[in-house]
C-alpha positions, -999 to +999 in steps of 0.1 A: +006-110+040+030-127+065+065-116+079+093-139+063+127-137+074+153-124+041+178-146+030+213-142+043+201-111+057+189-114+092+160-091+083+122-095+076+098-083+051+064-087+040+051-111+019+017-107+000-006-136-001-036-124-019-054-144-049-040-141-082-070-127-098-067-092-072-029-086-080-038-067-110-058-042-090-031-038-064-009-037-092-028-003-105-009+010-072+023+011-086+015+035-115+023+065-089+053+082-085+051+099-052+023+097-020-002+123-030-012+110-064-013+072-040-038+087-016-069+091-044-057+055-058-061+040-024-094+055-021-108+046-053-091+011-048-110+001-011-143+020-016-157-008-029-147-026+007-165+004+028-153+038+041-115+044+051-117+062+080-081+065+084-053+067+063-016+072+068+014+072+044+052+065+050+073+072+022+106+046+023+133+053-001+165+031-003+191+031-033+173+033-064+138+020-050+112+040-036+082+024-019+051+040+004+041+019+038+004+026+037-013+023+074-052+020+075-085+018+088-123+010+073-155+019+090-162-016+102-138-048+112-161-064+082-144-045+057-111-049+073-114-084+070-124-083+033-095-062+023-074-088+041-094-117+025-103-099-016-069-082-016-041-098+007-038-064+027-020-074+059-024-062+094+005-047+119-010-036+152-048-028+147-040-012+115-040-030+075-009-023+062+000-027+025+036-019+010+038-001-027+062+000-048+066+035-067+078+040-097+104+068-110+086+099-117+100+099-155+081+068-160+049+073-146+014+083-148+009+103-123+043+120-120+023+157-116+037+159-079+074+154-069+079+126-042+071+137-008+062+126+026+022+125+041+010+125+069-022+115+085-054+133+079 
């Protein structure tokens, strides 16, 4: 994942780089609607990697797209790296970062939980 400046728009975003064969289990991310049904999916998702240790979620929400900024940390740098490495997670500060895109509650599969805001735990 690297910073890449937006056309025409003097702003930057992320950009995943993480091996073809992974995007379908990032992918599974997107099935949610709001941050609490994310949480266990990001669980499930890096337990094969090691522990998470920490785990904060930002929801972002502009006109008609709703995405989560998910901030975290494994038990060891080791695991850290292979997240970056298996899954093209990226790293902002000393934490991993990856971005979600959510989908609109009326077509998801997990839409049990309005959209909401979590913080860390």
């Amino acid at each position: 994942m690297d910073w890449t400046e937006a056309p025409g728009r003097g702003s930057f975003s992320l950009r995943q780089n993480k091996p073809a064969h992974m995007n379908k289990l990032v992918d599974e991310l997107k099935n949610h609607a709001d941050i609490n049904g994310l949480r266990p999916a990001l669980h499930s998702l890096c337990s094969r990697f090691g522990l998470i240790t920490r785990l904060d979620i930002l929801a972002s929400s502009q006109v008609g797209k709703h995405q989560a900024l998910c901030f975290l940390r494994m038990d060891s740098a080791e695991h850290e790296q292979r997240l970056i490495h298996e899954l093209g997670f990226g790293r902002f500060g000393g934490d991993l970062v990856v971005v979600v895109d959510l989908v609109p509650a009326s077509q998801s599969k997990s839409a049990s939980q309005p959209w909401s805001t979590d913080g860390p735990k």
